[in-house]
C-alpha positions as CSV (number, residue, x, y, z in Angstrom):
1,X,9.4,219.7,14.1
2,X,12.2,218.0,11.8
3,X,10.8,214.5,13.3
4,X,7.4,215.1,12.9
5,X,7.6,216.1,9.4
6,X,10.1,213.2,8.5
7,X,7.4,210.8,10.3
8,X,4.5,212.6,8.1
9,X,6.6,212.0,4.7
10,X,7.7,208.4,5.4
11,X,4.0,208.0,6.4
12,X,2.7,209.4,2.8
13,X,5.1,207.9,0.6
14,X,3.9,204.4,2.5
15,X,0.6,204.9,2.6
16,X,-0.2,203.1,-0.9
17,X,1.6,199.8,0.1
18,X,-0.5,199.8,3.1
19,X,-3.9,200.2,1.9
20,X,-3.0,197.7,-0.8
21,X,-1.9,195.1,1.5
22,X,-4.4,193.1,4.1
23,X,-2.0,193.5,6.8
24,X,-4.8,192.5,9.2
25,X,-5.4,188.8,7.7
26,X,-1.1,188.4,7.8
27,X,-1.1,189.3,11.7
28,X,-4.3,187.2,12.6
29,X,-2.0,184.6,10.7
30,X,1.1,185.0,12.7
31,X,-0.9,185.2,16.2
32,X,-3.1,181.6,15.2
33,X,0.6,180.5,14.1
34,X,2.1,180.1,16.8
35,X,2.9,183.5,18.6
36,X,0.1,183.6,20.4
37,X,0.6,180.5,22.5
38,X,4.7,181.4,22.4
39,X,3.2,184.8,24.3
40,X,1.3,182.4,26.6
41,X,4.3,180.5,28.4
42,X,3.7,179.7,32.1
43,X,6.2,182.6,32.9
44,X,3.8,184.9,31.4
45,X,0.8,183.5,32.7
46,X,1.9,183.1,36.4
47,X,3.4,186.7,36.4
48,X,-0.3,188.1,35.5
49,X,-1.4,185.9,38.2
50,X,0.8,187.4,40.8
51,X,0.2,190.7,39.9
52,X,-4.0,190.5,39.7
53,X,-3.6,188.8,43.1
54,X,-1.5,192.0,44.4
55,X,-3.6,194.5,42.4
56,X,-7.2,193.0,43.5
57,X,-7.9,195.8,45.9
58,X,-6.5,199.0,43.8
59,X,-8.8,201.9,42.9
60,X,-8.4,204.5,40.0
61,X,-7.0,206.6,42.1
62,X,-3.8,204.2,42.6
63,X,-4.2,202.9,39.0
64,X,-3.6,206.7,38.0
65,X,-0.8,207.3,40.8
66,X,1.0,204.2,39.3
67,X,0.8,205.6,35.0
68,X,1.9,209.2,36.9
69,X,4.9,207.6,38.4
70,X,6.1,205.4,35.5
71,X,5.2,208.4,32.8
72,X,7.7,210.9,35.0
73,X,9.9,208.3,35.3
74,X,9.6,208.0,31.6
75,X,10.5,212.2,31.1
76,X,13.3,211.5,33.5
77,X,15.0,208.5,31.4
78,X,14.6,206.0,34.0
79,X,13.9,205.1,37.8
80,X,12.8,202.8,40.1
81,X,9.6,201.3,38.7
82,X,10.7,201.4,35.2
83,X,14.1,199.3,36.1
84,X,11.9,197.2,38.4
85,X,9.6,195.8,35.5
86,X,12.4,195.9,32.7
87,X,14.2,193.4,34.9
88,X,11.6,191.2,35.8
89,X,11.7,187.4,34.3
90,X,8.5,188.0,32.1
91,X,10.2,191.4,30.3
92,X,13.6,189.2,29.7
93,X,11.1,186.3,28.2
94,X,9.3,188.8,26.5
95,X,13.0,190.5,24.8
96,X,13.6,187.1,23.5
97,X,10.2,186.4,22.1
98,X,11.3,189.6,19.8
99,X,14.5,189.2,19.4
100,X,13.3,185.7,17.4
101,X,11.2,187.2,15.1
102,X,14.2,188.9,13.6
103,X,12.6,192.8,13.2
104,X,9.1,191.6,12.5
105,X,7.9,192.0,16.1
106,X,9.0,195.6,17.4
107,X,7.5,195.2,21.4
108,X,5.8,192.8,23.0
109,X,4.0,194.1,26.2
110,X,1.6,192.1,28.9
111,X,-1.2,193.9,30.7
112,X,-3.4,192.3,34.2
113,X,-6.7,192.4,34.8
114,X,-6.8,196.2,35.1
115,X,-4.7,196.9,32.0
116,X,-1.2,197.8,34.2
117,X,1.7,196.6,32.5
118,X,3.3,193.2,33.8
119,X,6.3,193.0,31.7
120,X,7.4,194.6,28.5
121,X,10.1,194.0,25.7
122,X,10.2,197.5,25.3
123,X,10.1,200.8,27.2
124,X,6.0,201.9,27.0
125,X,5.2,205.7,27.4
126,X,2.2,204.9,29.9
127,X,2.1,202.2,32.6
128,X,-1.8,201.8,32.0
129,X,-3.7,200.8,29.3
130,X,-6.7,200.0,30.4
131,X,-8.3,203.3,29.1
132,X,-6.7,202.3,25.5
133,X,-8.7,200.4,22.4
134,X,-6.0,198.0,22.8
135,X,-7.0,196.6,26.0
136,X,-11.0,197.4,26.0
137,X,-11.1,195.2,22.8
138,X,-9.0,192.4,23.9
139,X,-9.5,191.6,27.3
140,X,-12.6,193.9,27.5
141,X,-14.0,192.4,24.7
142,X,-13.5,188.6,26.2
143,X,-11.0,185.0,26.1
144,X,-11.3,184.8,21.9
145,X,-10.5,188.5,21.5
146,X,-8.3,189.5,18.8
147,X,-8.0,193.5,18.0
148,X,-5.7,194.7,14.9
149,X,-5.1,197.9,14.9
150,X,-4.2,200.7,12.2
151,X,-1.5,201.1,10.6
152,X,0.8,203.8,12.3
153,X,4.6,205.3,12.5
154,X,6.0,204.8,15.9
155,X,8.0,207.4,17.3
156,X,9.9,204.8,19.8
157,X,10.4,201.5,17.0
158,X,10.6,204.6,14.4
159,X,8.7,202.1,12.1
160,X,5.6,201.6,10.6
161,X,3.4,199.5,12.5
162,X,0.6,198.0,13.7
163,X,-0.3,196.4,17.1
164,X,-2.1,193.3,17.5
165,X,-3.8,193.0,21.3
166,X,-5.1,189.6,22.3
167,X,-6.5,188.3,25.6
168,X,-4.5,185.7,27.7
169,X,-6.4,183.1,29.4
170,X,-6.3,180.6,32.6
171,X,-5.8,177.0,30.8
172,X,-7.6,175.9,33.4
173,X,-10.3,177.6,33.4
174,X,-10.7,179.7,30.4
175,X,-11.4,183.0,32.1
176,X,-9.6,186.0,30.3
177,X,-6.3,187.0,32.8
178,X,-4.9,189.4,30.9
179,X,-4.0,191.0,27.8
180,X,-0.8,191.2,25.2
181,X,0.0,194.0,22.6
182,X,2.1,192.7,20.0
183,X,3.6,196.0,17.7
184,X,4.5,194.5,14.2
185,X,7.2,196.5,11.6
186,X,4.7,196.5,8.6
187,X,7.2,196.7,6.0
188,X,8.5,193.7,6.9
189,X,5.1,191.8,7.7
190,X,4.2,192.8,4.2
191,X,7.7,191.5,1.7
């Protein structure tokens, strides 16, 4: 209860700098700028690859058995699938990506074709997002996709933030692969 009413007050007393502040136009900045093709290194790309090649044939049911496993895994602290993906060469290119940008970039996390998690810089509560805004209005929404979203305190970054989701594209060919979610520490994005 403590937490939640600490998140609420921080929230409040920020509020003002927030709707004051096009947040929005200084992320679509930062993703043109450069992060988005940092994001897009063969190591990401070839890892979203692989996994829509081994994912082509799932159903919802195994989509959902998959977010089930990872969000108990999740309760417990850690396990198998969790360790799996944190230690996978896109996560540890992902960690460094944030670990760049010095705070202003809180997790960095890469979704296939059906919106399952690839890597991650950070620990996500859900192994799917495909049934999120952040992934129906990136890749859903096609290659040139870019989807800001609100303004929000995040209980695992315990910052303010907002998450920018883009689509990641085949150089070759142009057809959308995948998606990213980039969380962004406001109060930083906005000094």
């Amino acid at each position: 209860m403590k937490k939640i009413l600490a998140s609420t007050v921080a929230l409040l007393m920020a509020a003002p700098s927030f709707a004051s502040t096009d947040y929005v136009s200084a992320i679509e900045k930062l993703v043109a700028g450069g992060l988005k093709a940092e994001i897009a290194a063969p190591v990401v790309l070839a890892a979203i690859r692989e996994q829509n090649a081994q994912h082509a044939a799932l159903d919802q049911a195994a989509v959902d058995a998959m977010d089930l496993q990872w969000r108990a895994e999740i309760k417990a602290g850690d396990g198998p699938m969790i360790q799996e993906t944190m230690a996978n060469a896109i996560s540890a290119y992902l960690k460094d990506v944030q670990a760049k940008h010095g705070g202003l970039v809180t997790e960095i996390f890469v979704m296939d074709h059906l919106g399952l998690n690839v890597g991650q810089s950070e620990r996500t509560s859900d192994y799917w997002q495909g049934d999120e805004a952040k992934f129906q209005k990136s890749y859903g929404a096609g290659p040139s996709a870019l989807f800001v979203d609100d303004v929000e305190f995040d209980e695992s970054t315990q910052t303010m933030q907002s998450q920018a989701s883009f689509t990641l594209v085949d150089p070759a060919t142009g057809a959308a692969i995948g998606a990213v979610t980039v969380g962004f520490n406001v109060d930083l994005l906005v000094q």
